[in-house]
N, C-alpha and C positions, 0 to 999 in steps of 0.2 A: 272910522273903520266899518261901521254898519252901511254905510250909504255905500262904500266899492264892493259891500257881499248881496245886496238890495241891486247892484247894476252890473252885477257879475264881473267886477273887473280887480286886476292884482293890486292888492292895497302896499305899499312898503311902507306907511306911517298911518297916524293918526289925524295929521294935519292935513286937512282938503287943499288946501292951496298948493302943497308937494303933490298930492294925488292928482291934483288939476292939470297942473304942468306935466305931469306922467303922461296925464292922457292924451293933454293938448300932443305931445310928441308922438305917440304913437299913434294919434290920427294924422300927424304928416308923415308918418312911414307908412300907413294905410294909403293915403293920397296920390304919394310917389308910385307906390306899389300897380295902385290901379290905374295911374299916368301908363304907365310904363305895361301892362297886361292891356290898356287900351290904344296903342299905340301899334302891340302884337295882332291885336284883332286888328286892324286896321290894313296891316300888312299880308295880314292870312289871308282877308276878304280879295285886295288885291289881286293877290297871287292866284288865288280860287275864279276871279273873274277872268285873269285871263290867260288859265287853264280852259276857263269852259269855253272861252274863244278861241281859244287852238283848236279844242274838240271837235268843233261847230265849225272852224274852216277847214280841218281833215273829212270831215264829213261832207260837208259843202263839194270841195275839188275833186271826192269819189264820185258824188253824183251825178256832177256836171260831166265826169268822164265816161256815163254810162248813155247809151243811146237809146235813147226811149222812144225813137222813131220808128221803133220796128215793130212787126205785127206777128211777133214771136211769143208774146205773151199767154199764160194760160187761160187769160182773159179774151186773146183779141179775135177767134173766131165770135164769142156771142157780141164782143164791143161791133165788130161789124154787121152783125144780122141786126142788130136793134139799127144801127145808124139807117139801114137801110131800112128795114122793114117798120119800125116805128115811128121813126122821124123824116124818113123818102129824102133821105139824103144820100147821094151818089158818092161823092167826093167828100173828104175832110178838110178844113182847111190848114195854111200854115200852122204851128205850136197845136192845133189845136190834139190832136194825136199821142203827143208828147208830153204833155196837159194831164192827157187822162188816164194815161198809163203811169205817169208818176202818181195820179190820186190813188189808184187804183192798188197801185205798191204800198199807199199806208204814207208817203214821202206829203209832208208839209208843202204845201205849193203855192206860189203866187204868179198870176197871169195879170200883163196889164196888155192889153188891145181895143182899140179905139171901137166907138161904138158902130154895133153892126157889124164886128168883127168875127163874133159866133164867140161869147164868152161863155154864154147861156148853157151852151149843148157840152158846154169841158166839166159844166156840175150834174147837169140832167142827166146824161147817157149814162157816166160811172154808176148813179144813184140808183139808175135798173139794172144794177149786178151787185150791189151792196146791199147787207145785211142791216135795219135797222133804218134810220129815219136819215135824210141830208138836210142842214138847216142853212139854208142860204138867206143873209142879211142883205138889205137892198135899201137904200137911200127913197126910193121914188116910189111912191102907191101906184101911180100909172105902170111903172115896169113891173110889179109886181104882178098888178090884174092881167096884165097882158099876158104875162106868164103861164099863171093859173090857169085862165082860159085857154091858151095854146095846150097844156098839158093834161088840161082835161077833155081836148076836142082829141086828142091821141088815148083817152084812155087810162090818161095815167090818176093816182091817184095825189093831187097835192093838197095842203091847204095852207092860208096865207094869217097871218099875225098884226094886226096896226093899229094904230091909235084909235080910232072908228070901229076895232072888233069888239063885238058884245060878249058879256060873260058867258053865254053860253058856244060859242065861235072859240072864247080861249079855254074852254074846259074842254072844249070837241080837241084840240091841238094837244094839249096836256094830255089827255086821255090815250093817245096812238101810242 
């Protein structure tokens, strides 16, 4: 009897061996129980995943149904003075307009166009009308320097991040 007030469990005798079997039982109603409450999760997570994929494609086929081709925006007289006046660019090209007007919106965006396609200027031109820092990830140090030095021969102010930067180069970046 000491040893079920020692393991806080309900004693009906004295004899362990009844006690044992008590419990061995009630640990297979604990077992089934949390079969059965893991089973629910399982079902909830589910149902919750593709809830959030309903959400995500109500959202999606609003977007797509908005036109962002047009130069209505409360952004798009200064999007065009920079394109012109900072970057001497006349013309925009395809997506690329539609691109930055959904950055621009705050809209998660993905551009895929072949290189030389003008990806560059869909992150650069929004990022001089944005508040705060744009951090574009880039596979290639060459595209990178290229970059850099294009946007600093305009003026702009960028700085670059890579395996080859020195601690004082990542505390310069850290520190904006």
């Amino acid at each position: 009897m000491e040893d079920c007030k020692i393991l806080d469990l309900p004693c009906t005798s004295q004899d362990p061996e009844s006690n044992l079997e008590q419990v061995e039982k009630e640990l297979k109603i604990v077992v089934r129980e949390l079969q059965i409450l893991q089973g629910r999760k399982q079902s909830l997570e589910a149902r919750r995943e593709k809830l959030r994929d309903a959400i995500q494609q109500r959202k999606s086929a609003h977007l797509a149904q908005r036109d962002w081709d047009k130069n209505d925006f409360p952004w798009s007289k200064e999007l065009e003075n920079i394109q012109k006046t900072v970057f001497k660019i006349p013309s925009l090209r395809a997506h690329q307009l539609p691109t930055m007007n959904a950055v621009l919106s705050g809209i998660d965006s993905i551009l895929v166009m072949p290189t030389g396609g003008g990806k560059s200027l869909c992150f650069q031109l929004p990022a001089l009308l944005s508040e705060g820092i744009t951090l574009v990830v880039s596979p290639l140090v060459s595209l990178m320097e290229d970059q850099l030095m294009g946007l600093k021969a305009r003026g702009i102010e960028a700085k670059m991040l890579c395996a080859a930067s020195t601690k004082q180069e990542v505390n310069g970046v850290h520190s904006v």
